[in-house]
MARGU-509288 format. One line per 8 residues: their letters; for each residue x negated, y negated, z negated of C-alpha. Coordinates in steps of 0.2 Angstrom, whole numbers, padded with zeros to 4 digits. Layout:
<atoms>
A) X:Y:Z ~ ...
</atoms>
This chain:
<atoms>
XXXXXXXX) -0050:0202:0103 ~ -0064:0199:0088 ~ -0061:0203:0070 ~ -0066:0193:0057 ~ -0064:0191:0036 ~ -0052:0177:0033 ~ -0041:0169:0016 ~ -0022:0168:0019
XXXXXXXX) -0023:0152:0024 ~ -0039:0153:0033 ~ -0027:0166:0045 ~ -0015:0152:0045 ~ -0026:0140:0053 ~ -0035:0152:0063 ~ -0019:0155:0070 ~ -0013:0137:0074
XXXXXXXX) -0029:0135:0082 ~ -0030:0148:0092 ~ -0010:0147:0096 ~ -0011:0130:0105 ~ -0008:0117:0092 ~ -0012:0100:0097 ~ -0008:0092:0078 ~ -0009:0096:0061
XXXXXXXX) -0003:0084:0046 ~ -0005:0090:0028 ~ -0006:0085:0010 ~ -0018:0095:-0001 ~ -0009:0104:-0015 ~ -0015:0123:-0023 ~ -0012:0134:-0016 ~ -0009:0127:0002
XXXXXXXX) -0024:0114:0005 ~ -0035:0127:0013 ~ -0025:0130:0029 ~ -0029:0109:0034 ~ -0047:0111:0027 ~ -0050:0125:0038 ~ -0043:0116:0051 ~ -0051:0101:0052
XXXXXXXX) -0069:0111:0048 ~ -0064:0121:0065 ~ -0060:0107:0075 ~ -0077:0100:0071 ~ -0088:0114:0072 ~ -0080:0117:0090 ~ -0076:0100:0095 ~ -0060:0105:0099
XXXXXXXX) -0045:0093:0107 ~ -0033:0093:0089 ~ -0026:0078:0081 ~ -0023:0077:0062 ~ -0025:0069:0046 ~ -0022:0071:0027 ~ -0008:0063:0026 ~ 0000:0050:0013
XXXXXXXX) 0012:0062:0005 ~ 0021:0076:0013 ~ 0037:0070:0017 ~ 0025:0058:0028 ~ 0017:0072:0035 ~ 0034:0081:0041 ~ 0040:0065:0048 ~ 0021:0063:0060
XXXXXXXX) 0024:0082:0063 ~ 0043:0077:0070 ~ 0036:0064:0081 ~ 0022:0076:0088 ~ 0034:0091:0092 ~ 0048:0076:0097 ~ 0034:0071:0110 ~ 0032:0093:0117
XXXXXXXX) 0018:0098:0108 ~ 0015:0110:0095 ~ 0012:0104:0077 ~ 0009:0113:0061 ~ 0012:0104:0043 ~ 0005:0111:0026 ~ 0010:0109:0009 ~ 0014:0119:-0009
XXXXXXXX) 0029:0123:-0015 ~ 0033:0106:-0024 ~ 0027:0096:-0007 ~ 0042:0104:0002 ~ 0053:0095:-0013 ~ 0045:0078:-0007 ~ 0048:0083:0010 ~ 0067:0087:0008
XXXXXXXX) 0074:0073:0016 ~ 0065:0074:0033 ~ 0065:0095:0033 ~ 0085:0096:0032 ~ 0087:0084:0046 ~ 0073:0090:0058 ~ 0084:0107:0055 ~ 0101:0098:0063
XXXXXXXX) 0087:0087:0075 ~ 0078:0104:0082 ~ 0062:0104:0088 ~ 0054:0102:0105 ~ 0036:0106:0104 ~ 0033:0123:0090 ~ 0035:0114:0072 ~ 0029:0127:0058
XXXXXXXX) 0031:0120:0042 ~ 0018:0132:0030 ~ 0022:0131:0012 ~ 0014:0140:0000 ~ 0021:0145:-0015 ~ 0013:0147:-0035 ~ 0021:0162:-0044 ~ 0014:0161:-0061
XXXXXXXX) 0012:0142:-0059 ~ -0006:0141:-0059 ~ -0009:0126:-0055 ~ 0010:0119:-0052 ~ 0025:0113:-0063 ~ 0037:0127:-0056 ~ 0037:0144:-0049 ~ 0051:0137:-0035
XXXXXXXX) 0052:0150:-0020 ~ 0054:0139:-0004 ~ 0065:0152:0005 ~ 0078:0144:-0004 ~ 0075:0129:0008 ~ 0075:0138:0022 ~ 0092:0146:0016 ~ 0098:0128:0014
XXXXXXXX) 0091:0121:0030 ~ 0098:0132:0041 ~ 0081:0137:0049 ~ 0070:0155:0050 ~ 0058:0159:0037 ~ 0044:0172:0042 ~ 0035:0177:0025 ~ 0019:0188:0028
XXXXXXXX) 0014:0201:0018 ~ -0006:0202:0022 ~ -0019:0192:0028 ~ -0014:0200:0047 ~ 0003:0195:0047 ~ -0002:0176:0041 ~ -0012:0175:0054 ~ 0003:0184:0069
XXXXXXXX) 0017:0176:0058 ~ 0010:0159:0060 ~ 0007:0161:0079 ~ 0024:0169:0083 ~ 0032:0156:0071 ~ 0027:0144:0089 ~ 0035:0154:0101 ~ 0053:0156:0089
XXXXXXXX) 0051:0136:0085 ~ 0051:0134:0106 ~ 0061:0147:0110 ~ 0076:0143:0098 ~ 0073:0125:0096 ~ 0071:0125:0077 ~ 0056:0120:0065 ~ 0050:0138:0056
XXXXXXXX) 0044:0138:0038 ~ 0032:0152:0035 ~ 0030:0155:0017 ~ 0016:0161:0009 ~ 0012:0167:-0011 ~ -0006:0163:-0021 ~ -0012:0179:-0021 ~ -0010:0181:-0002
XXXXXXXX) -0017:0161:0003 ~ -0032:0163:-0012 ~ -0039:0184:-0007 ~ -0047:0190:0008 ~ -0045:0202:0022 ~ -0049:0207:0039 ~ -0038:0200:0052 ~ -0040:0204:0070
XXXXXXXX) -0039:0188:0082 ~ -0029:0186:0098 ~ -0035:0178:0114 ~ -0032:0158:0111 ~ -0020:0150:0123 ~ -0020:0131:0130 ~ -0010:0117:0123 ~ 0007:0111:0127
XXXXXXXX) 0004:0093:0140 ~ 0014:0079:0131 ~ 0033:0078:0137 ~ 0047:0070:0128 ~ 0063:0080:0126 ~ 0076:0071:0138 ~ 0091:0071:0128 ~ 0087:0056:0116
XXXXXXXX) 0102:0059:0107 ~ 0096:0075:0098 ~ 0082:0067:0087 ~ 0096:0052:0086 ~ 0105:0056:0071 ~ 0118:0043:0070 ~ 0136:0053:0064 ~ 0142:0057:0081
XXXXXXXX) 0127:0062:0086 ~ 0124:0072:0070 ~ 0140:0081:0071 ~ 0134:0090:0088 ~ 0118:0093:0083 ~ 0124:0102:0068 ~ 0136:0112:0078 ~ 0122:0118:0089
XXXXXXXX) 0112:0123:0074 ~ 0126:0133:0070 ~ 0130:0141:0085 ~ 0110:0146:0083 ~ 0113:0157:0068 ~ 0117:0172:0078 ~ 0104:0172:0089 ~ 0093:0170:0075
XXXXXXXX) 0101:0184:0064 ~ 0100:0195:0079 ~ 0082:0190:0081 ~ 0078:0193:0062 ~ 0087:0212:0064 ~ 0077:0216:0079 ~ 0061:0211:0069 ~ 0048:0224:0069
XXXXXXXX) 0043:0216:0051 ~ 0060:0221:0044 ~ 0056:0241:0046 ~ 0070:0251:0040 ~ 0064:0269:0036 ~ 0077:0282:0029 ~ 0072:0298:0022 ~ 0087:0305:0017
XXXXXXXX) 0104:0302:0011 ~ 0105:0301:-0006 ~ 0085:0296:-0011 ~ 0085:0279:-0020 ~ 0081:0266:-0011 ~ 0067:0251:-0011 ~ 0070:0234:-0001 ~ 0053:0224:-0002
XXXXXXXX) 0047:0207:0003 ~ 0033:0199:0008 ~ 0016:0202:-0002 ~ 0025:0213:-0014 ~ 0024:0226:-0001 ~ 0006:0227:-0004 ~ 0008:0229:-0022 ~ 0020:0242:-0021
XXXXXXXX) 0008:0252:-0009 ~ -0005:0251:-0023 ~ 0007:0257:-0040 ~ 0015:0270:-0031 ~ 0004:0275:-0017 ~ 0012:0294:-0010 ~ 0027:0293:-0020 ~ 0035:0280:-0009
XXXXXXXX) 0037:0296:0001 ~ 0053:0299:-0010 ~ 0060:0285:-0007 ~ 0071:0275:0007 ~ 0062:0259:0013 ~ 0067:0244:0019 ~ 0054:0228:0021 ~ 0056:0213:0024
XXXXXXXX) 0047:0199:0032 ~ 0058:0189:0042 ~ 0073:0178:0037 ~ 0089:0178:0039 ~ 0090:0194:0029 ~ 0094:0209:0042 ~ 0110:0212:0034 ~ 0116:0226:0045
XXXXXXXX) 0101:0237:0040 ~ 0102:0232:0022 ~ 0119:0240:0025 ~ 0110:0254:0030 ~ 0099:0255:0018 ~ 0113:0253:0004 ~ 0126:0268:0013 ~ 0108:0281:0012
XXXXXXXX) 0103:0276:-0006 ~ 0110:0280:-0024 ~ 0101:0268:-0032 ~ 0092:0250:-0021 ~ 0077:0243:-0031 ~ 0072:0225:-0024 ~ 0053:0221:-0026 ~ 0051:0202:-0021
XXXXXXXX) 0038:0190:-0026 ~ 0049:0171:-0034 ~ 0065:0171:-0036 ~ 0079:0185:-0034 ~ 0082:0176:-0019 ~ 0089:0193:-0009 ~ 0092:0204:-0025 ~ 0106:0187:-0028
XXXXXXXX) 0111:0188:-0012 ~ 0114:0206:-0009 ~ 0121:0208:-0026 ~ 0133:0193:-0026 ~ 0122:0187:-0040 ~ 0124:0203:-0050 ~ 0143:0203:-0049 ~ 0142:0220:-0035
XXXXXXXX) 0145:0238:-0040 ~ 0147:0244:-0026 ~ 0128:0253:-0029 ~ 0116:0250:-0042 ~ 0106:0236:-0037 ~ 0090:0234:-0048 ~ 0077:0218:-0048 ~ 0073:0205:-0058
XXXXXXXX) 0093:0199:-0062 ~ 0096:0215:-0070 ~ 0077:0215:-0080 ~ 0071:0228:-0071 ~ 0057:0215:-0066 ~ 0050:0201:-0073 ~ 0059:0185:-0069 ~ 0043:0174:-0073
XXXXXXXX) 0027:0177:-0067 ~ 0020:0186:-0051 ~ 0020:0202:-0049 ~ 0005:0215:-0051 ~ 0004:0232:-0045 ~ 0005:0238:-0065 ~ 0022:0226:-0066 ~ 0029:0239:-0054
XXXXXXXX) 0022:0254:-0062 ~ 0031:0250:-0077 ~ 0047:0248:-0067 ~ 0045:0265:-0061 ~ 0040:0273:-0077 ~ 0022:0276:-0071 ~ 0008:0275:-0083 ~ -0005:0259:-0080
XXXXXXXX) -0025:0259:-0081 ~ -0029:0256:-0096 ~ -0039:0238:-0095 ~ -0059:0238:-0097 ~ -0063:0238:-0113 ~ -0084:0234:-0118 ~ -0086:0234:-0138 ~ -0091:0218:-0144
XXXXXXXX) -0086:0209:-0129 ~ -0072:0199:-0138 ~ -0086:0193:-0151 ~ -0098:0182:-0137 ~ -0083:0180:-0123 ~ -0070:0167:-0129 ~ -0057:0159:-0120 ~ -0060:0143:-0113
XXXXXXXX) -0046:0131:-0110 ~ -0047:0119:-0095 ~ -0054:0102:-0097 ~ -0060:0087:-0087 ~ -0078:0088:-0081 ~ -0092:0081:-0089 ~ -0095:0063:-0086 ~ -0077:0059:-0081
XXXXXXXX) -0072:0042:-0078 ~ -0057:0048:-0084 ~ -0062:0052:-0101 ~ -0068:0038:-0107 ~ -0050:0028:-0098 ~ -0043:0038:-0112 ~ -0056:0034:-0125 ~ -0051:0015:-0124
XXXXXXXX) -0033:0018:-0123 ~ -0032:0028:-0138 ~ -0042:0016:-0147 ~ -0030:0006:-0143 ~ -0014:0014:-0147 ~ -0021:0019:-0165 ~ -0021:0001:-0169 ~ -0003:-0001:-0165
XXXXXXXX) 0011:-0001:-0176 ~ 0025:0014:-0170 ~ 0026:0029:-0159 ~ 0018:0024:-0143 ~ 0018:0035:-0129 ~ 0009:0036:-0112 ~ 0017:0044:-0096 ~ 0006:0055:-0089
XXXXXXXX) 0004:0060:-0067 ~ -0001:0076:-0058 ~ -0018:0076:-0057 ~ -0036:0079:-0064 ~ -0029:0067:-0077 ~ -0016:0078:-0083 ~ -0028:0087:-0094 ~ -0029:0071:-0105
XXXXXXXX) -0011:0081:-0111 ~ -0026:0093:-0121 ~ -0037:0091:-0134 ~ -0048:0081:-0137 ~ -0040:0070:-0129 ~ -0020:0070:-0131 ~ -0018:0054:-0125 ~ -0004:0056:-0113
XXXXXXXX) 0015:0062:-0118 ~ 0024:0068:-0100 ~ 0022:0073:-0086 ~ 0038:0076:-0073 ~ 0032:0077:-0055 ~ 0019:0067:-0042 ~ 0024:0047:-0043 ~ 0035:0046:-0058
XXXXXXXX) 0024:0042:-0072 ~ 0028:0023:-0069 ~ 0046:0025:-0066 ~ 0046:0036:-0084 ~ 0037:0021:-0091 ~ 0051:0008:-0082 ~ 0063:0021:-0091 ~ 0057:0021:-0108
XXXXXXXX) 0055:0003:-0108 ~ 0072:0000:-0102 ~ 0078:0011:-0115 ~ 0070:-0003:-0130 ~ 0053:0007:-0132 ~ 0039:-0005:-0131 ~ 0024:-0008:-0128 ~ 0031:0007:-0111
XXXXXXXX) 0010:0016:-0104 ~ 0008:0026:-0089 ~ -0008:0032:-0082 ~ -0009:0037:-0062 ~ -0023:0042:-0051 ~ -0026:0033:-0036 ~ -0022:0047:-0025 ~ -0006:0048:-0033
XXXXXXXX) -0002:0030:-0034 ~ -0001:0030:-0013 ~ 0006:0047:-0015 ~ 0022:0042:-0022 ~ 0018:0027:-0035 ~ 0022:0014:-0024 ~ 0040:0014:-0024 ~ 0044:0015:-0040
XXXXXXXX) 0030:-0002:-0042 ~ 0039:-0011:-0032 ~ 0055:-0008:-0044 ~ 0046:-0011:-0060 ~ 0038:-0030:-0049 ~ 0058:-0035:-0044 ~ 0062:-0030:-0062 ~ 0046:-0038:-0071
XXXXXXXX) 0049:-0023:-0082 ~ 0037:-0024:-0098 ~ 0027:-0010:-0094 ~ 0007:-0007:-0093 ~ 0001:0004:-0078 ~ -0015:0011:-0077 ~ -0021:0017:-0062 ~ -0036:0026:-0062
XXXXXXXX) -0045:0025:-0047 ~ -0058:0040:-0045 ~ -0060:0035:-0023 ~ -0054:0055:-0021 ~ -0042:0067:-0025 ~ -0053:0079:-0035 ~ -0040:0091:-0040 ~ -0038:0099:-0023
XXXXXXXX) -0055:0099:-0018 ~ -0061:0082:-0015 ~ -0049:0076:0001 ~ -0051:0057:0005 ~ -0040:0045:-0003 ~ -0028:0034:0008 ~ -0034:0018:-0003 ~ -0046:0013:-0015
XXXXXXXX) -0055:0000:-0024 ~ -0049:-0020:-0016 ~ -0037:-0009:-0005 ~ -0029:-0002:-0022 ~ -0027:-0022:-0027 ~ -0021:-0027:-0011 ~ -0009:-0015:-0013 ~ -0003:-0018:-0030
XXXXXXXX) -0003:-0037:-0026 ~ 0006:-0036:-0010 ~ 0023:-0027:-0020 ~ 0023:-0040:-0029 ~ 0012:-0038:-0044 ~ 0005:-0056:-0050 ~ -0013:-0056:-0047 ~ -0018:-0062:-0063
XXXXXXXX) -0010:-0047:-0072 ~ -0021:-0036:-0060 ~ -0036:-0031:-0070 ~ -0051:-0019:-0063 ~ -0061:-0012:-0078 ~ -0077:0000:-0079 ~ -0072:0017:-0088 ~ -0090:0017:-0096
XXXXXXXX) -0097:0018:-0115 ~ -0105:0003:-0112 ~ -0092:-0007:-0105 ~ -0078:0000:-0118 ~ -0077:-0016:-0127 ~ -0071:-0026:-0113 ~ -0059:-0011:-0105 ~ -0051:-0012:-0125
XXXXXXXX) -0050:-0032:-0124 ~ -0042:-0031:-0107 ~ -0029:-0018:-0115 ~ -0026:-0029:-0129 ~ -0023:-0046:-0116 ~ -0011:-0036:-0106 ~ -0001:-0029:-0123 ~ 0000:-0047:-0127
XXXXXXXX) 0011:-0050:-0109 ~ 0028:-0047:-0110 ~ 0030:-0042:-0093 ~ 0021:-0030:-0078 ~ 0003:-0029:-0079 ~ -0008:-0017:-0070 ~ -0027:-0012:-0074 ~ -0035:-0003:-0064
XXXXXXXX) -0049:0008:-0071 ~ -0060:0011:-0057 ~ -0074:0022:-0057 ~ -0080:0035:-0045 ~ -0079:0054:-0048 ~ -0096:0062:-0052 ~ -0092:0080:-0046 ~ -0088:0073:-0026
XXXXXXXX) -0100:0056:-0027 ~ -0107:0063:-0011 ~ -0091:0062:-0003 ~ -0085:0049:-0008 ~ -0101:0041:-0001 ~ -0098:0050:0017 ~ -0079:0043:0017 ~ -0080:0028:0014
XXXXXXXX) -0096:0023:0025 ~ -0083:0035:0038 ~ -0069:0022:0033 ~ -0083:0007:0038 ~ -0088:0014:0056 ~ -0069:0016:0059 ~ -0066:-0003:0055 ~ -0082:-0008:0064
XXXXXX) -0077:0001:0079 ~ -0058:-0005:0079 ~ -0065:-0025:0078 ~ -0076:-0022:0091 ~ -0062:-0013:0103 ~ -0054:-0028:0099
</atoms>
């Protein structure tokens, strides 16, 4: 065994690797896009034998991962938090389905929502779906969690979601490896009728998921991460989760020797020694990182008397952000560090808001479109996507007016417009637009709905770090033309100063057409030109090589 320095998700793929996976599917989203990255990186620094790809969008990805475990081998999928959303329909059924090969669905979750839309907690999906949940606490237990999450998928039959936290995906920490172990060989499972979910079919199957339950709660009670430690009857009590173990290590340090303990780290929730805990303590505090997901659960939502249960229901914690080390301090009436104070530092160090890079196609897509706008008569608004371009919400720009979730900006636009608003804009990034734009596109073609759609098509998805894009440039039209769109209301313009005039004429022509029109600002991104270069070329030998096989 060799020890090495290692992020959270660098643990994560570590741990696949070295755990037999023979696939990995993944769409890039902070805080989860380094576990593929690191993946792929190792695969080709080792030449190793693993499959994968960045996939379309995640429920895409789960549904590859399905059909890798369906066919015996063992598969990991990535996403964030609000990926597992997107993924919801193929997660709760793979649940009732089983799995064959290991399937480990990691989700990473963004208390504090630093780069998200929510702070959702995906143990609630786990809850939901029926299946365990392993949430690791350091970098270590990312890296056995993830490994062992393998063996319980096989051994139990059921897809495992290990759920990770910001803090613990984004910091560093020395994890000690494990010798690697060979791959499943490709089998398919020989009862068809499981990954078959017609109703009669469906009915068994979720029977058997059932009937799974105790084996798994009896799993999760026998689990040396849920380490019940009772120093005496009477002491209050702490029940911790995940991360937030090692933030209450570092507020109360040797004073936790004056308390009962009980963490956890793997889900179901050990009820039988939380009933333990409870009968030893006067008082239970739970310290979890999201949602008062077991603090609800334990407590019947607040509505148990039974013993004082304290969290973040009864405000005894924060119920937004994460948590930090001081958070808990303050919860136990311990004094915090006072924060490092230089004089005249406030005077030269200002805040700086975000903003789009220098040189941003983007900016000047929004340059023309508020010139525009400012020549119309009435309150014109522009539905806005996830992505880089959602800083065009900020100043200087503030050109556009929402922004919901990934995809729905043209759907918002179909909606407005429907609702008598006219002229209806959206902006969407191309990454975006094959993400989850195309459905919605094909609506607004049936409908013909009056509604301009900008797609702005940078060839990357820049946000998360510069991953491939499935389409871009004549593929993006081909795309737009083939749902539907009429070619001649399909129009490429050059986000450039110099080429602003016609980019504002084209706006104007389109504004004139009562009906869908689609102009497609197309420029590539300055910060990843390098890349962009190296993918497409990639995209060209692929091609090449696939006309020649032929």
């Amino acid at each position: 065994m060799s020890k090495t320095i290692l992020l959270g998700d660098e643990a994560v793929a570590r741990a696949a690797i070295d755990g037999g996976v023979s696939v990995a599917y993944a769409y890039p989203g902070t805080p989860s896009t380094e576990i593929y990255q690191t993946i792929e990186d190792l695969v080709k620094e080792q030449n190793l034998d693993v499959r994968g790809m960045w996939s379309t969008n995640e429920k895409v990805a789960l549904e590859q991962a399905v059909g890798a475990s369906y066919a015996g081998r063992r598969v990991l999928v990535a996403m964030k938090h609000v990926g597992l959303n997107v993924a919801a329909d193929p997660f709760m059924n793979v649940a009732i389905t089983g799995a064959h090969g290991g399937l480990v669905i990691v989700v990473a979750d963004d208390p504090g929502m630093h780069s998200s839309q929510n702070e959702q907690d995906s143990r609630y999906f786990a809850d939901f779906a029926l299946v365990p949940c392993l949430e690791p606490a350091d970098q270590q237990q990312c890296y056995d969690f993830t490994r062992e999450a393998f063996d319980l998928s096989e051994q139990l039959q059921v897809p495992v979601l290990v759920r990770l936290v910001t803090r613990l995906a984004h910091s560093r920490a020395q994890v000690k490896l494990a010798a690697p172990r060979a791959q499943n060989p490709a089998n398919y499972v020989k009862d068809t009728a499981r990954f078959t979910l017609i109703p009669s079919n469906a009915r068994r199957a979720y029977a058997s998921l059932i009937d799974k339950q105790l084996p798994l709660q009896a799993y999760s009670e026998a689990h040396g991460a849920n380490a019940l430690c009772l120093r005496g009857t009477g002491l209050p009590g702490i029940l911790v989760s995940g991360l937030a173990w090692s933030y209450l290590q570092e507020a109360l340090g040797d004073k936790l020797d004056g308390y009962n303990l009980l963490r956890i780290g793997m889900y179901p929730l050990p009820m039988a020694k939380i009933r333990q805990l409870l009968d030893a303590s006067s008082e239970v505090l739970v310290v979890e990182e999201g949602y008062p997901f077991i603090e609800r659960l334990i407590s019947a939502g607040g509505l148990m008397r039974e013993k004082t249960i304290r969290g973040k229901l009864t405000g005894a914690l924060p119920r937004t952000g994460e948590l930090t080390p001081d958070v808990i301090k303050k919860c136990f009436g311990l004094p915090t560090a006072a924060s490092l104070q230089i004089k005249g530092l406030a005077d030269v160090l200002v805040g700086r808001p975000p903003s789009m890079c220098d040189k941003c196609p983007h900016t000047d897509s929004y340059i023309a479109i508020n010139e525009v706008i400012a020549e119309l008569t009435g309150d014109v608004r522009v539905m806005g996507d996830i992505g880089c371009y959602s800083l065009g919400f900020l100043e200087p720009h503030q050109a556009i007016h929402a922004c919901l979730c990934m995809g729905a900006s043209i759907g918002m636009a179909m909606g407005t417009a429907h609702a008598g608003m006219n002229p209806s804009l959206c902006v969407i990034g191309d990454g975006t637009f094959t993400h989850s734009g195309l459905a919605p596109l094909l609506d607004a073609a049936k409908d013909n709905t009056n509604i301009k759609v900008f797609i702005l098509d940078n060839s990357i998805i820049a946000m998360t770090g510069g991953q491939p894009t499935s389409a871009t440039d004549e593929e993006v039209v081909n795309l737009v033309a083939g749902l539907g769109v009429p070619r001649a209301h399909i129009r490429i313009v050059e986000p450039t100063v110099h080429k602003k005039p016609h980019t504002v004429a084209t706006i104007h022509e389109e504004l004139a057409y009562v009906g869908l029109s689609v102009i497609i600002a197309r420029r590539i991104c300055i910060t990843y030109a390098k890349e962009i270069k190296i993918n497409k070329e990639l995209k060209e030998h692929q091609l090449d090589v696939a006309v020649v096989s032929a």
